[in-house]
C-alpha positions as CSV (number, residue, x, y, z in Angstrom):
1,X,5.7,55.1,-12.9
2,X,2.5,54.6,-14.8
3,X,-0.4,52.6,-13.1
4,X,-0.1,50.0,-15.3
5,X,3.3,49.5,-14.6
6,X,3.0,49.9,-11.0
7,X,0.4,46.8,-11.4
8,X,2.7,45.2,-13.7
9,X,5.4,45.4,-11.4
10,X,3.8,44.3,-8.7
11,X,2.1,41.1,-10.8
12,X,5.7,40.0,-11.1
13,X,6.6,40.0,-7.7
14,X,3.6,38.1,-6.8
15,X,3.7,35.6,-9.7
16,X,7.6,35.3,-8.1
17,X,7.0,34.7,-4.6
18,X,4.1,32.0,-5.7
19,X,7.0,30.2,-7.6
20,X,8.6,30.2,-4.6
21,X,5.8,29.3,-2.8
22,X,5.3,26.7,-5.5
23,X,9.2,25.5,-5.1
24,X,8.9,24.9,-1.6
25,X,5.9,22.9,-1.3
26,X,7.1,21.0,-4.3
27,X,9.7,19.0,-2.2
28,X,9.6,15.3,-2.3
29,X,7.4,14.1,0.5
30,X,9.6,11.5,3.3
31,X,8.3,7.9,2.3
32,X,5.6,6.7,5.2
33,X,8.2,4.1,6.4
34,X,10.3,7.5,7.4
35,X,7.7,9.5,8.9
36,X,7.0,6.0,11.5
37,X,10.8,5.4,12.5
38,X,11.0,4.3,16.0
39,X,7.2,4.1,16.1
40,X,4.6,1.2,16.5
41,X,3.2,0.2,13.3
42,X,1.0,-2.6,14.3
43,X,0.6,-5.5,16.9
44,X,1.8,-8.9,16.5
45,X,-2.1,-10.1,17.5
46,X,-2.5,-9.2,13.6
47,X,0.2,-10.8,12.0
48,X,-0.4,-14.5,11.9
49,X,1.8,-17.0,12.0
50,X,2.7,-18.6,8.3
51,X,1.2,-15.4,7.1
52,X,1.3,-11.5,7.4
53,X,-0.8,-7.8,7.3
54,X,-0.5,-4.8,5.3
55,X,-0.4,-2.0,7.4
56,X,-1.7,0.8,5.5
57,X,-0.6,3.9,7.8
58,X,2.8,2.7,7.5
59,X,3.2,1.4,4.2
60,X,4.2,-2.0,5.5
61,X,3.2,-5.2,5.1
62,X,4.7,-7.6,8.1
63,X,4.4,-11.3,8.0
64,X,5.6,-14.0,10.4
65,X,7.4,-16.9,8.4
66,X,8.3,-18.7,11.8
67,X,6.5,-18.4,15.5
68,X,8.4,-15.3,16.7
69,X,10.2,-14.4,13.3
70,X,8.9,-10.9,12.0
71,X,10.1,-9.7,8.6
72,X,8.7,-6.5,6.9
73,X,8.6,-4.7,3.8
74,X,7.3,-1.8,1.9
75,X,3.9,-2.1,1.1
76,X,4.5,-0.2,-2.6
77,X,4.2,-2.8,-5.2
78,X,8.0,-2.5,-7.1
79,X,5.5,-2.4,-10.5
80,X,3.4,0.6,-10.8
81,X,3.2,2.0,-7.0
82,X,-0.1,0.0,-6.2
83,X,-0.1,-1.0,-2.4
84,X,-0.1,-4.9,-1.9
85,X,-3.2,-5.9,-0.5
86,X,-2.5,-9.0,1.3
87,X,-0.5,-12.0,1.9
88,X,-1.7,-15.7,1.5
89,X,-0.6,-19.0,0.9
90,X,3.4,-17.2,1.9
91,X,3.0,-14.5,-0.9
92,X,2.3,-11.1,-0.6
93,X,0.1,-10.6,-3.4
94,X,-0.6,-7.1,-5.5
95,X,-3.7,-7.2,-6.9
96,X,-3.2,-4.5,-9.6
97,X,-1.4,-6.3,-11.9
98,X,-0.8,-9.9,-10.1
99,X,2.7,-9.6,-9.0
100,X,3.3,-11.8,-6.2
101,X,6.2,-11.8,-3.6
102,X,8.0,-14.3,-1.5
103,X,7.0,-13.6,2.2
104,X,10.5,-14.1,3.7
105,X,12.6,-12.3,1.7
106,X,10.1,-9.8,-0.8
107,X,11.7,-11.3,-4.2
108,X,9.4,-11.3,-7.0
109,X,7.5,-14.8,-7.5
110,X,5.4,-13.8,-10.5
111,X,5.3,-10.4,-12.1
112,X,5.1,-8.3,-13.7
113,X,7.1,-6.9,-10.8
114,X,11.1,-7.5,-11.7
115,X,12.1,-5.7,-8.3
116,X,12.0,-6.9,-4.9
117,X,10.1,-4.6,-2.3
118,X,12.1,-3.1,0.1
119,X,12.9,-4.4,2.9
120,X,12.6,-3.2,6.5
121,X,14.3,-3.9,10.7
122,X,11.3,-4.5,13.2
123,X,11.4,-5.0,17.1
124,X,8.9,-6.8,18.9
125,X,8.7,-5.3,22.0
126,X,5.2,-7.1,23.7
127,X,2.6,-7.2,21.1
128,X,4.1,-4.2,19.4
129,X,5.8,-3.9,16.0
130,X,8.3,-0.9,16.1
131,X,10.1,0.2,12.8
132,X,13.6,0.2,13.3
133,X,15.3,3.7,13.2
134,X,17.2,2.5,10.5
């Protein structure tokens, strides 16, 4: 075998295994809500009542419709992906494009978002907010 073929050869098997390489690292990443399963997320001293929080770690946003009452959601606007960046006046508002959501159940208010954001289980458990295992 020639030395260029010998490099040639061994080019390929390189340029292979960095496919491979390429392939593996490739895979879809688990969604933030996955990776905090079983996990505190936030405290309830940040989620007033009548309102809500984004919690950016998590990708949530939790609000508080009633004293007590704990509903959450993904914080990935249903539009374009932008995360929601607050909730007032019981909407949780995206300020990317304006899409708004209802703070009890995550329907779309005013779009352009047509999709409601996911929806999520919490346990209060003191002042903590634990995401559900699922």
């Amino acid at each position: 075998m020639g030395r260029r073929s010998l490099f040639g050869a061994a080019g390929t098997v390189a340029a292979v295994g960095a496919v491979g390489a390429v392939s593996a690292c490739g895979a879809e990443r688990p969604a933030p809500q996955d990776i905090r399963r079983g996990q505190v997320v936030g405290s309830t001293d940040d989620v007033p009542e009548g309102g809500g929080a984004v919690f950016d770690q998590s990708k949530l946003v939790v609000t508080q419709p009633e004293k007590g009452e704990y509903k959450a959601f993904s914080a990935s606007c249903t539009h374009s992906g932008c995360t929601v960046q607050e909730v007032e006046e019981e909407l949780i508002h995206c300020l990317c494009h304006g899409s708004k959501f209802d703070y009890t159940t995550g329907e779309p208010v005013t779009g352009p978002a047509q999709d409601p954001l996911e929806a999520f289980t919490v346990t209060v458990r003191g002042t903590d907010i634990v995401l559900d295992e699922g």
